[in-house]
KEKE-3310 file (N, C-alpha, C; in steps of 0.2 Angstrom, whole numbers, plus 5000, padded with zeros to 4 digits):
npx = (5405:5419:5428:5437:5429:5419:5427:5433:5421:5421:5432:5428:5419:5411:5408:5418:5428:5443:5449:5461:5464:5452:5454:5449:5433:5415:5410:5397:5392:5403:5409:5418:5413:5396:5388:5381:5377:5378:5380:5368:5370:5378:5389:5397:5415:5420:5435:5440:5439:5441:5456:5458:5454:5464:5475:5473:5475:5486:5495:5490:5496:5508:5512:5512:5517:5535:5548:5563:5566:5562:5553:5548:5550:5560:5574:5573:5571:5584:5594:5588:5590:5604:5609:5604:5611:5626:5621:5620:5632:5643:5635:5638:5652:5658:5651:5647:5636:5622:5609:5592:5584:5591:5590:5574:5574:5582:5571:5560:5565:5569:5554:5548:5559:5550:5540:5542:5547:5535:5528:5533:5534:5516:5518:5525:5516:5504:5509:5510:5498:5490:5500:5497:5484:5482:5490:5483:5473:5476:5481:5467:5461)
npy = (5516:5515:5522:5516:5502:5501:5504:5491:5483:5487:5484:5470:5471:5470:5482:5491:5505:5515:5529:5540:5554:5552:5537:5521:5519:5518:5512:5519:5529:5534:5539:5540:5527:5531:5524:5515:5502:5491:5490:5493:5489:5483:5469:5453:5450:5437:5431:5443:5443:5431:5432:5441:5437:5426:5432:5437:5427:5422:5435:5433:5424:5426:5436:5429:5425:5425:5417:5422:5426:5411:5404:5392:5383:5372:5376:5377:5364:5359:5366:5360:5346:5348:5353:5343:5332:5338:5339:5323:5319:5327:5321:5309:5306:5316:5311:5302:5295:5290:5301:5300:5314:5317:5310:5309:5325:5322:5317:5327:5336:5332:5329:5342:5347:5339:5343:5356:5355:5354:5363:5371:5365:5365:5381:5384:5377:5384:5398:5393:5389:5401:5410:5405:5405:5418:5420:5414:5422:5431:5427:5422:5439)
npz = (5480:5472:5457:5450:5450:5442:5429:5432:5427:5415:5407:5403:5395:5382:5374:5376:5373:5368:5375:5370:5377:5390:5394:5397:5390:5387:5373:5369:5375:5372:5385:5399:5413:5420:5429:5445:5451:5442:5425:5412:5399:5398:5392:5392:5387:5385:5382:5387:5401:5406:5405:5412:5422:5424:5427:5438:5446:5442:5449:5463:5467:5464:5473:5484:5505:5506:5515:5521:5506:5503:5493:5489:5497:5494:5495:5512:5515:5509:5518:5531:5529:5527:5541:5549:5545:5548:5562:5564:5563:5570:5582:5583:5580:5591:5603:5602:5600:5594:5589:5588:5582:5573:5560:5559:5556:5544:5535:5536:5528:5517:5512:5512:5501:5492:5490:5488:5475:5467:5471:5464:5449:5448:5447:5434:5426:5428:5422:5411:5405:5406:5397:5384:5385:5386:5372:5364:5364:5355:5343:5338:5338)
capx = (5408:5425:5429:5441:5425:5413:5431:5433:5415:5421:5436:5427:5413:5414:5407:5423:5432:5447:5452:5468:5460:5448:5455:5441:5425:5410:5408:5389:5391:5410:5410:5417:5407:5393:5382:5381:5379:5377:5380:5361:5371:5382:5390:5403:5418:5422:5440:5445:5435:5447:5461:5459:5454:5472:5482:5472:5478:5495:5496:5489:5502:5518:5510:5512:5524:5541:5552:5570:5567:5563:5545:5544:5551:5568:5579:5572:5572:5591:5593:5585:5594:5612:5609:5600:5620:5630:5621:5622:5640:5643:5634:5642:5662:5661:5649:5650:5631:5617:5603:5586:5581:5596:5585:5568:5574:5582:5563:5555:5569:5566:5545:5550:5561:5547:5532:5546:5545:5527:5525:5538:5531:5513:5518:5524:5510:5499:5512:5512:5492:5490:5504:5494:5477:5484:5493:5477:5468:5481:5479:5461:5461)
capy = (5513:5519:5524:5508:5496:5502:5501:5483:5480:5489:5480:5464:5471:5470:5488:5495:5509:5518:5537:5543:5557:5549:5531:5516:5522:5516:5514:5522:5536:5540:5544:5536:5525:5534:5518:5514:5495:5487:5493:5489:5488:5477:5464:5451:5447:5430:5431:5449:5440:5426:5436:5446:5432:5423:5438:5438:5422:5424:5440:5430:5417:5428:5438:5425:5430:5421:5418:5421:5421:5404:5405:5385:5379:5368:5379:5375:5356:5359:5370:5354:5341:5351:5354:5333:5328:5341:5335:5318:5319:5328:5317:5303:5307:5319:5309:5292:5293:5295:5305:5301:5320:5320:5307:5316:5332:5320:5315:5331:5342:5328:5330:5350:5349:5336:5349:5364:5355:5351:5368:5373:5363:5369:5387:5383:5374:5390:5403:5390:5390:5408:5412:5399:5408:5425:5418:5411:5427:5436:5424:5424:5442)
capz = (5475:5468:5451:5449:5448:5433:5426:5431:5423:5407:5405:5403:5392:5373:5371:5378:5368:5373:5371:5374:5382:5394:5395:5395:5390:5383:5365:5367:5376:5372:5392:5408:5415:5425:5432:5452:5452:5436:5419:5408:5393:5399:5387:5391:5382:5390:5383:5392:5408:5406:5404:5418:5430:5425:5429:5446:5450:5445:5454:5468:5465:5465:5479:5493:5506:5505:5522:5519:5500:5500:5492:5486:5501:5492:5502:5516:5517:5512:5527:5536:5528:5531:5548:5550:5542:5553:5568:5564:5561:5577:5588:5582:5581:5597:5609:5600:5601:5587:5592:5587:5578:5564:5555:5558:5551:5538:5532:5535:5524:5509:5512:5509:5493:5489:5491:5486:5468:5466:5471:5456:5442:5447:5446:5429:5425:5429:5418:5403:5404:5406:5390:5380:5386:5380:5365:5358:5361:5350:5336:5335:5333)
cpx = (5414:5426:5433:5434:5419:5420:5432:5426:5417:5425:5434:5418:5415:5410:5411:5423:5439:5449:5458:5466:5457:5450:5450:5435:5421:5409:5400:5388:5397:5413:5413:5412:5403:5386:5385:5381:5381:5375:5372:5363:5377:5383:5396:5406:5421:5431:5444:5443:5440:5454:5464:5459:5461:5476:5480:5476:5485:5498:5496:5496:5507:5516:5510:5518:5531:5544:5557:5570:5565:5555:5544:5547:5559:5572:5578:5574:5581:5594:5593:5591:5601:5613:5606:5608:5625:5626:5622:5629:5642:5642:5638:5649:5663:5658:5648:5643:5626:5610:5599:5583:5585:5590:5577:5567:5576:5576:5560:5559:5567:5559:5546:5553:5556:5541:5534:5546:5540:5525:5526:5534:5522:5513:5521:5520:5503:5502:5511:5505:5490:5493:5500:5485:5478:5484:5486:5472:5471:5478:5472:5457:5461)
cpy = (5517:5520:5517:5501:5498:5502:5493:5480:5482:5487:5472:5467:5473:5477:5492:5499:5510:5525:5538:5549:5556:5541:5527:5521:5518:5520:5518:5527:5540:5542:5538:5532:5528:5530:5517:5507:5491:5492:5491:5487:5481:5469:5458:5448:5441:5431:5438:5445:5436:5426:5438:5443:5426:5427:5439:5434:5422:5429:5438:5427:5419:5431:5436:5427:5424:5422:5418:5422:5414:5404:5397:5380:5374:5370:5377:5369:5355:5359:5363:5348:5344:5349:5346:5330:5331:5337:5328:5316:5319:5323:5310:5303:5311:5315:5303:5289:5297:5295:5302:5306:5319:5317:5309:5321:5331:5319:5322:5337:5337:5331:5338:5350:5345:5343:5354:5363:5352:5358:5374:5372:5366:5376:5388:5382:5380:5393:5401:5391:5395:5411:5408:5402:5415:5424:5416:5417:5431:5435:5424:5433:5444)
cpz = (5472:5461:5448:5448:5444:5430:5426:5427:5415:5405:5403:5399:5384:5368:5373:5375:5373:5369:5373:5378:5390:5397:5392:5394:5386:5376:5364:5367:5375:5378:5396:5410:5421:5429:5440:5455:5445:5429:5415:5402:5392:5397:5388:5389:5386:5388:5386:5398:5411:5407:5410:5426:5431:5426:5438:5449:5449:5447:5460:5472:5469:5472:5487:5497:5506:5513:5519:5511:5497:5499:5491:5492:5501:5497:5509:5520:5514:5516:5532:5535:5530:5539:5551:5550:5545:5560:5572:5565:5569:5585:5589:5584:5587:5605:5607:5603:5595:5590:5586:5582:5571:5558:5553:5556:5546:5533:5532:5531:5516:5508:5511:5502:5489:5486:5488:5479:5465:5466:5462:5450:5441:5445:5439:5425:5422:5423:5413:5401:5403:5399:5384:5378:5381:5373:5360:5359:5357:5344:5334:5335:5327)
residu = (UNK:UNK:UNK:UNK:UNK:UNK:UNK:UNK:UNK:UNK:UNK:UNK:UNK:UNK:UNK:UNK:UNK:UNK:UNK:UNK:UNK:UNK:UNK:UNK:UNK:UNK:UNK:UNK:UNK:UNK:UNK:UNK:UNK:UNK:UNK:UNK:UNK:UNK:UNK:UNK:UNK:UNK:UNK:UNK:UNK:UNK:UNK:UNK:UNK:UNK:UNK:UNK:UNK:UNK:UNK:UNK:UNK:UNK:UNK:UNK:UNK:UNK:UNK:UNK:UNK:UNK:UNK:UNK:UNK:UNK:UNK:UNK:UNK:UNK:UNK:UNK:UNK:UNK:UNK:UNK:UNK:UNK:UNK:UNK:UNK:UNK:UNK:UNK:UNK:UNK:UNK:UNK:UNK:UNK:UNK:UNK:UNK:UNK:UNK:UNK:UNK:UNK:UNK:UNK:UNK:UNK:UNK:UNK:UNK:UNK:UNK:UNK:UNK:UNK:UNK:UNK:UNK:UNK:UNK:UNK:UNK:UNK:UNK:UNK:UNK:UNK:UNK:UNK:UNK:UNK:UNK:UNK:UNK:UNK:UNK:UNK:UNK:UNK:UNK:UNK:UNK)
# end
């Protein structure tokens, strides 16, 4: 066990303290945490719990990998479409024949900026619930 997880137990217990000194420490003994699995005095405060499991998740969130920058996809299905309307164009005015694909990557570049702003207002969604979560633990201090 690392020294990082009796902190993670103490951050989510409502006999925390803190010393400038030492850091977290337990309000009983004044010390570091010095337990192996399970603290016995251990108390939870649901709202540091909730706190901390909302920062996970939008840590999680932002943490996904992005290709090119383009993390919600939008850019992409432009990408698509652009290259769907230049191919289109092309085939037409220089072979005076219209391929089959431009249309194809026309639908699957929309189905992307679809999904790219569904993914958007979710990840708002998350940010607004989470400041909202905080916020109300502020005021009920």
């Amino acid at each position: 066990m690392t020294t990082s997880e009796p902190l993670e137990w103490c951050e989510k217990c409502t006999l925390r303290a803190f010393s400038r000194d030492k850091g977290i420490v337990c309000s009983l003994t004044n010390n570091k945490p010095n337990f192996v699995d399970t603290c016995p005095d251990f108390s939870e405060d649901e709202r540091a719990a909730k706190r901390i499991e909302l920062e996970k998740t939008t840590k999680a969130e932002a943490d996904k990998p992005s290709v090119l920058g383009m993390n919600s996809g939008i850019g992409g299905g432009i990408v698509l479409i652009a290259l769907s309307i230049a191919w289109f164009v092309f085939g037409l005015f220089s072979m005076n024949r219209i391929f089959f694909y431009p249309p194809v990557l026309l639908v699957i570049g929309i189905i992307a900026i679809v999904r790219g702003a569904n993914k958007q207002t979710h990840k708002k969604q998350l940010r607004k619930k989470q400041s909202q979560t905080l916020d109300g633990d502020l005021l009920d201090d």
